[in-house]
ZAMARGU-4260 file (C-alpha; in steps of 0.2 Angstrom, whole numbers, plus 5000, padded with zeros to 4 digits):
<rodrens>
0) 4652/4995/5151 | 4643/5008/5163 | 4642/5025/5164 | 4654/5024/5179 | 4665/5013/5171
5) 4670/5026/5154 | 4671/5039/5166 | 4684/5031/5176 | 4694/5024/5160 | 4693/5043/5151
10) 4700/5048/5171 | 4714/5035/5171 | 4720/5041/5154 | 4718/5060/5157 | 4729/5055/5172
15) 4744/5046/5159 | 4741/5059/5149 | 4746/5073/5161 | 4762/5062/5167 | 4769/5060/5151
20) 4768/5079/5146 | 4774/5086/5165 | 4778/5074/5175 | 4795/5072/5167 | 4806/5079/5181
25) 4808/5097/5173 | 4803/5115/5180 | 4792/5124/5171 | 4804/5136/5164 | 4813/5122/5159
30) 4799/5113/5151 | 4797/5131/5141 | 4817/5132/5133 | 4816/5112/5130 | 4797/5114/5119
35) 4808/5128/5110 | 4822/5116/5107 | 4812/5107/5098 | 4801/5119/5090 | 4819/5124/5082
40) 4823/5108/5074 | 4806/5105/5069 | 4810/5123/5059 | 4827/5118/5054 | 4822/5102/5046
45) 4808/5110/5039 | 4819/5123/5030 | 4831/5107/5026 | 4817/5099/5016 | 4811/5116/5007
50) 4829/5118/5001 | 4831/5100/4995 | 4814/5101/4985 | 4822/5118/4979 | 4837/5109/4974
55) 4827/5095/4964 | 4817/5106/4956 | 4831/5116/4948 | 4826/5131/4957 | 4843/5137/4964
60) 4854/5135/4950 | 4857/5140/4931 | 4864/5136/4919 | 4882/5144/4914 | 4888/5148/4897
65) 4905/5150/4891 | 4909/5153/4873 | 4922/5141/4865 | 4930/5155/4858 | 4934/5162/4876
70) 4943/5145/4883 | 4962/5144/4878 | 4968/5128/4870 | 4982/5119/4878 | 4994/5105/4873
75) 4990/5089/4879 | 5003/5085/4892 | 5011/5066/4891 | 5016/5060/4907 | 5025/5045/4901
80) 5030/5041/4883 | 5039/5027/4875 | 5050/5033/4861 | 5038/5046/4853 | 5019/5035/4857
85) 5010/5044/4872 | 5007/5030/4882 | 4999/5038/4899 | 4994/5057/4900 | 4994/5068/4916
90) 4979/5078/4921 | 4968/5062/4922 | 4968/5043/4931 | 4975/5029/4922 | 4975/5009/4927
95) 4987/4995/4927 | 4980/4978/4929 | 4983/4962/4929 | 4985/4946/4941 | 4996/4947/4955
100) 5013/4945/4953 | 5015/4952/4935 | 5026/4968/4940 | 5014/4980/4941 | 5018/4988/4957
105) 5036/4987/4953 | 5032/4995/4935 | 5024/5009/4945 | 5039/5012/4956 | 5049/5012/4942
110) 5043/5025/4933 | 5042/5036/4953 | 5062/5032/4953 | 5065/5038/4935 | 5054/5054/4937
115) 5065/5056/4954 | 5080/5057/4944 | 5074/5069/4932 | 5075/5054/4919 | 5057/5050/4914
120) 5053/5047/4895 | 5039/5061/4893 | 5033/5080/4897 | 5043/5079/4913 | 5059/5073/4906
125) 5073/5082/4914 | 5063/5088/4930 | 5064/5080/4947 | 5046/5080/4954 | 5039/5072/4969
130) 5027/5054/4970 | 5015/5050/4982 | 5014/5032/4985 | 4997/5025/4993 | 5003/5004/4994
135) 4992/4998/5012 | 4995/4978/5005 | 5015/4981/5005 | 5026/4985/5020 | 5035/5001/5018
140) 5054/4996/5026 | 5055/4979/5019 | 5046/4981/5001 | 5041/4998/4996 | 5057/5007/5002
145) 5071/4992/4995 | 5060/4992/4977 | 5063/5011/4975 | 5082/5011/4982 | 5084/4996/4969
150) 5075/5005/4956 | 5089/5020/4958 | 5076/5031/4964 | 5079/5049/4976 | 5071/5045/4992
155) 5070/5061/4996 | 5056/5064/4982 | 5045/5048/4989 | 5031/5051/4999 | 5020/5041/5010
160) 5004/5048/5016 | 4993/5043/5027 | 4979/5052/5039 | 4984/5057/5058 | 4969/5055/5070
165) 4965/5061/5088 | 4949/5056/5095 | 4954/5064/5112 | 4958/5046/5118 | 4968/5038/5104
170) 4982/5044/5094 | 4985/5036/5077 | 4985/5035/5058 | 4977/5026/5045 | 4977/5025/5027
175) 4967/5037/5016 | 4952/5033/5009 | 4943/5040/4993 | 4934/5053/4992 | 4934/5053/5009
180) 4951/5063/5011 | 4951/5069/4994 | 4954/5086/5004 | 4970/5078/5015 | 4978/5073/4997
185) 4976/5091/4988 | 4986/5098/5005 | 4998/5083/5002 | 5000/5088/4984 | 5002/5107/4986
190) 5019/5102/5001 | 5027/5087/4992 | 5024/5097/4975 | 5019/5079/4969 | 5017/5076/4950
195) 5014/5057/4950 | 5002/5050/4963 | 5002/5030/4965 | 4986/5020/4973 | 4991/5002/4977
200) 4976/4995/4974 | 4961/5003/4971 | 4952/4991/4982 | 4958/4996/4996 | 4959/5015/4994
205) 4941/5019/4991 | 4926/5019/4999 | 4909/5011/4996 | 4907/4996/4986 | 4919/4994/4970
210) 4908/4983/4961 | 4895/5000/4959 | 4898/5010/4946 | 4891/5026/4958 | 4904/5021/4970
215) 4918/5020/4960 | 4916/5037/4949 | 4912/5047/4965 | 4929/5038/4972 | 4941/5041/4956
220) 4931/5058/4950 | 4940/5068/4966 | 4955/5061/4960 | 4953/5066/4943 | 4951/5083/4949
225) 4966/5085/4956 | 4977/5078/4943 | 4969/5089/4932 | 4972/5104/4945 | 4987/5101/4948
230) 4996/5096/4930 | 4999/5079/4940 | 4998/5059/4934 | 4986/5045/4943 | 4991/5027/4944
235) 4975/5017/4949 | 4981/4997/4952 | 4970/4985/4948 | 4968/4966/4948 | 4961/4954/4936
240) 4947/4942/4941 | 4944/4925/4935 | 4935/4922/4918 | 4932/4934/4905 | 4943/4932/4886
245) 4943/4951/4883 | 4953/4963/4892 | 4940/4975/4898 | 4932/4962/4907 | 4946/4953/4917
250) 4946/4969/4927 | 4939/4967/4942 | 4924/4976/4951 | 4913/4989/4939 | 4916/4992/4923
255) 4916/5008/4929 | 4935/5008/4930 | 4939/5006/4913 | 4926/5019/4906 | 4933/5033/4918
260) 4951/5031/4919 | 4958/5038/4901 | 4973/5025/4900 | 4972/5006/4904 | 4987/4994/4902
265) 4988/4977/4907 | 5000/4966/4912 | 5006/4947/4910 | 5016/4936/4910 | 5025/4928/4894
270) 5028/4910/4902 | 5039/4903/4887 | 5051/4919/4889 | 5047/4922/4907 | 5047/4941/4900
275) 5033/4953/4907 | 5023/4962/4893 | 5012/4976/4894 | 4999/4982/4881 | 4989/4996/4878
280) 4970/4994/4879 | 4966/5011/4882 | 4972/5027/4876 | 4959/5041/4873 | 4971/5054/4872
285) 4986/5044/4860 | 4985/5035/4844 | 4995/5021/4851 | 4991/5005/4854 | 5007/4996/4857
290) 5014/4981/4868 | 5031/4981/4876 | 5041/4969/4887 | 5051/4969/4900 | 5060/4957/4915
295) 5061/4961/4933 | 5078/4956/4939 | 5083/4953/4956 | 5094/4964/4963 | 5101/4965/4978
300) 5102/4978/4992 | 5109/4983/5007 | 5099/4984/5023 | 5104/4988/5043 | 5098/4970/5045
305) 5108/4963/5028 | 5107/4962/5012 | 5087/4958/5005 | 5085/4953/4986 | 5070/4965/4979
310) 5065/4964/4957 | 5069/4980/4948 | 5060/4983/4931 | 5073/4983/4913 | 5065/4985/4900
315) 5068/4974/4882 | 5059/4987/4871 | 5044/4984/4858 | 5034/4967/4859 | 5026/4956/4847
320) 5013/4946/4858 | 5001/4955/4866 | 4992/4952/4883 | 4975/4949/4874 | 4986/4933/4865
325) 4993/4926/4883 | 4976/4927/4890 | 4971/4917/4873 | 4985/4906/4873 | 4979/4902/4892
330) 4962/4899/4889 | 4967/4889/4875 | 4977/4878/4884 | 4965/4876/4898 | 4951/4871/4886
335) 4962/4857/4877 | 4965/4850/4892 | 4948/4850/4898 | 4944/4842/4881 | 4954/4828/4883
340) 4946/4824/4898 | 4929/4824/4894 | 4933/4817/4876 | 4942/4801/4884 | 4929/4798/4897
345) 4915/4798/4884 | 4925/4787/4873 | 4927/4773/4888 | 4908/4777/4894 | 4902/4774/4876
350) 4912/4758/4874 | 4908/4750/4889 | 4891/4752/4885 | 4892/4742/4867 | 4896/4758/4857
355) 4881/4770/4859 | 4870/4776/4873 | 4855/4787/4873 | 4859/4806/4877 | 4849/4807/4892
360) 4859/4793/4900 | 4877/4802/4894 | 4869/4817/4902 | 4866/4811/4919 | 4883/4800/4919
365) 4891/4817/4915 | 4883/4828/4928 | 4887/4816/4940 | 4907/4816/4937 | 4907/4833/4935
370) 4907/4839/4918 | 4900/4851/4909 | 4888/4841/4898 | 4883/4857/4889 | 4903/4862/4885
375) 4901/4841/4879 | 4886/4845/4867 | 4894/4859/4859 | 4911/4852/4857 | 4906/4833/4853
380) 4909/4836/4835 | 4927/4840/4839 | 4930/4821/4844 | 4940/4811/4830 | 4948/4795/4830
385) 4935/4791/4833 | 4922/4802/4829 | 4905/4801/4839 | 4889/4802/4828 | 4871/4804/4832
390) 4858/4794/4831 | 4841/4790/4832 | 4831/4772/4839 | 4812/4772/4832 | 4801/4784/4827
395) 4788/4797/4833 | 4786/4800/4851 | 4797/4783/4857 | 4812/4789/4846 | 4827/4789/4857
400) 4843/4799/4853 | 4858/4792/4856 | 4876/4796/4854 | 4886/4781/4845 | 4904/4779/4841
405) 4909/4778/4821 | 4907/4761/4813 | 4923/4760/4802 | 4919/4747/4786 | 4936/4738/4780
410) 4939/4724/4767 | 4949/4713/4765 | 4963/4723/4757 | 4963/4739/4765 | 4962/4742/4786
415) 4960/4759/4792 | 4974/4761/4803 | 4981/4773/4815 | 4997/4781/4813 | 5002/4776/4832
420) 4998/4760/4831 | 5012/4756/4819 | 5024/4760/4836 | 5019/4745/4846 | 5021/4726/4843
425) 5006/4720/4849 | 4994/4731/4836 | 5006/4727/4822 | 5001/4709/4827 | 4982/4713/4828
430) 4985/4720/4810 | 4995/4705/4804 | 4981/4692/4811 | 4967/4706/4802 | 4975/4705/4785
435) 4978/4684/4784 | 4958/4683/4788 | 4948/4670/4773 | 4942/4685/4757 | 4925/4685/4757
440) 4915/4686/4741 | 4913/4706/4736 | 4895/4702/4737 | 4895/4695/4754 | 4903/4711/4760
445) 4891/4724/4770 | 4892/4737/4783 | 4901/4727/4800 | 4910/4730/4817 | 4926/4724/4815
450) 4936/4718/4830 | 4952/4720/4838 | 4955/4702/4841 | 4970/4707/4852 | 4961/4713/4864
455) 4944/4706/4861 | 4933/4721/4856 | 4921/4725/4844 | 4928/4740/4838 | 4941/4742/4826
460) 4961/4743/4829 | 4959/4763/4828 | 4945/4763/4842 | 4952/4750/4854 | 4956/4757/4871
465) 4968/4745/4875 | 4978/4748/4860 | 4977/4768/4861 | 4984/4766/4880 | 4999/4754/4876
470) 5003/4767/4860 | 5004/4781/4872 | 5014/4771/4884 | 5025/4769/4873 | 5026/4787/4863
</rodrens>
């Protein structure tokens, strides 16, 4: 490059230089109030950041004592009891969960219509107090409103809320959102004079993620302040997810639900009764940790449009099963009949293959069907009639394991028989055929595979598919 050439580059970008810095359509004077514009927020958002570095480092604040002697003590206030047991306290957040369908929401309402009446079991028995109901997933006219009138509840202490807007353009509502209009609710409270605020569900009430525990204490922790401003009662709804055998874990999102909230009941469903039964999982401020049942009958009431069937909650008093022995009972169930899928398909795999097969092989067979070959593993040991043993083919690093149905040893004058064969005519004819077989020397005798000549296996009557599929038949 020549001396001409840098000097006309350095030109050309003193000239871009100059048209980005004045040639920007303004007048001088308006150049001057727009650089102070931005000299302004470059000084605000330099203060912004002093303050916040302040704020970190502790510098504004300190610390406020208050002697324990000085702070009065009060009586803890029961919002709802059953008989003398303190089952949910006011001042804090409590949670019902359980699956849909389990009267939770209906419970809830129940306990608004009681406490409309003047008739809750509790601190507030004999006053009439107001309840808030947040419920976005249920229509207000066809499900909210029939539930309470079914329920017996004064109408005129029920409350929905929701938020007005007006963004100049559109006119509307929507539904509150937490903490977001934590502000909206208190002005809520201090008209209706609320003592009993309802949030049906959670899920969709609060903001930010409900599976962060952050989230979810800065959603419920402005609700607790209120209840505890206010002398009021919280009723979060939850839902149970799939999996988990305790009840602490069935609730879903965070685990940060069940540590704020002071009161957890759950809710099932008692499928041999058809009774709904609740039980205490959490109660920080009580000593009890009861269960109780109820039904939800269908009543019926009358509408503009005709009459409309709704369930209204009766309870049946104390109960003996818990909700922690229906979630046991189910998953119970649920692995037995698992079990006997697996157990029959190894059985039939293992006979077909002349009574053993290495593990590697029952492995792949297993993924490839769909099972669980670990859950198999773990519960092969479980397997009778007949059982499934372990095995080994050679030694050192050629050995292969193999799984191997029993061998079951019989002489001459005893069979090993199954009970369910003695049902059907054609193993009582197999046995017949067994016992008239020739006696054999004792000496002779040594460990065999005897058959089911019926059917032509080597196995014994007791393992013979054929014979175990015609019992059942028949059973």
């Amino acid at each position: 490059m020549t001396t001409m050439d840098a000097f006309n580059k350095a030109e050309e970008e003193l000239v871009a230089e100059f048209k980005r810095r004045f040639d920007d359509g303004l007048t001088p004077d308006e150049r001057l109030i727009q650089q102070g514009i931005s000299e302004g927020y470059e000084l605000r958002d330099k203060e912004f950041r002093e303050a916040a570095q302040k704020h970190r480092s502790g510098k504004d604040k300190r610390p406020k004592i208050i002697k324990a002697s000085q702070i009065k003590p009060e009586k803890q206030t029961w919002f709802y009891k059953i008989g003398d047991e303190g089952v949910q306290p006011a001042k804090v957040c409590a949670m019902y969960g359980g699956i849909g369908g389990e009267g939770k929401s209906a419970f809830s309402l129940h306990l608004a219509a009681l406490l409309s009446r003047g008739e809750l079991e509790g601190d507030f028995y004999g006053q009439k107090h107001s309840t808030i109901v947040f419920g976005p997933e249920d229509d207000w006219s066809t499900v909210h409103v029939p539930r309470l009138i079914a329920s017996g509840a004064d109408l005129d202490y029920i409350y929905q809320v929701t938020a007005e807007t007006d963004d100049g353009l559109y006119q509307g509502e929507r539904e509150l959102k937490f903490p977001l209009d934590t502000e909206l609710l208190e002005e809520a409270i201090i008209e209706t004079g609320a003592k009993f605020i309802i949030v049906d569900p959670i899920s969709s009430a609060m903001q930010g993620d409900m599976n962060k525990v952050q989230d979810v204490r800065m959603a419920i922790g402005g609700l607790d302040l209120l209840a505890k401003k206010y002398d009021l009662a919280v009723t979060l709804i939850n839902h149970f997810k799939k999996g988990g055998t305790s009840l602490a874990d069935k609730i879903s999102g965070s685990h940060g639900f069940r540590d704020v909230v002071r009161s957890y009941l759950a809710f099932a469903t008692d499928d041999e009764t058809g009774e709904r039964v609740i039980t205490q999982d959490k109660n920080n401020y009580g000593t009890g940790f009861g269960s109780w049942k109820f039904v939800l009958n269908s009543t019926q009431v009358q509408t503009e449009d005709g009459p409309t069937d709704v369930p209204a909650v009766h309870m049946l008093g104390a109960s003996d099963v818990t909700v922690k022995d229906l979630i046991d009972r189910e998953h119970t169930d649920q692995e037995d009949d698992d079990r006997k899928d697996w157990e029959s398909w190894l059985i039939e795999l293992l006979t077909e293959a002349g009574g053993s097969m290495e593990v590697k092989e029952i492995e792949k067979a297993a993924n490839t069907i769909g099972f669980n070959f670990k859950r198999i593993q773990k519960d092969r040991s479980k397997v009778k009639n007949p059982r499934i043993e372990t095995g080994r083919n050679g030694f050192g690093k050629g050995a292969k394991y193999v799984w191997q149905i029993e061998e079951v040893s019989m002489d001459s004058s005893e069979t090993t028989m199954d009970p369910m064969h003695s049902i059907h005519s054609s193993a009582r004819e197999t046995m017949e055929s067994m016992e008239s077989m020739t006696k054999e020397p004792e000496s002779m005798h040594a460990p065999r595979k005897p058959s089911c000549q019926q059917h032509g296996t080597n196995y014994a009557v007791s393992i013979c598919l054929t014979c175990r599929g015609l019992a059942k038949e028949t059973a």
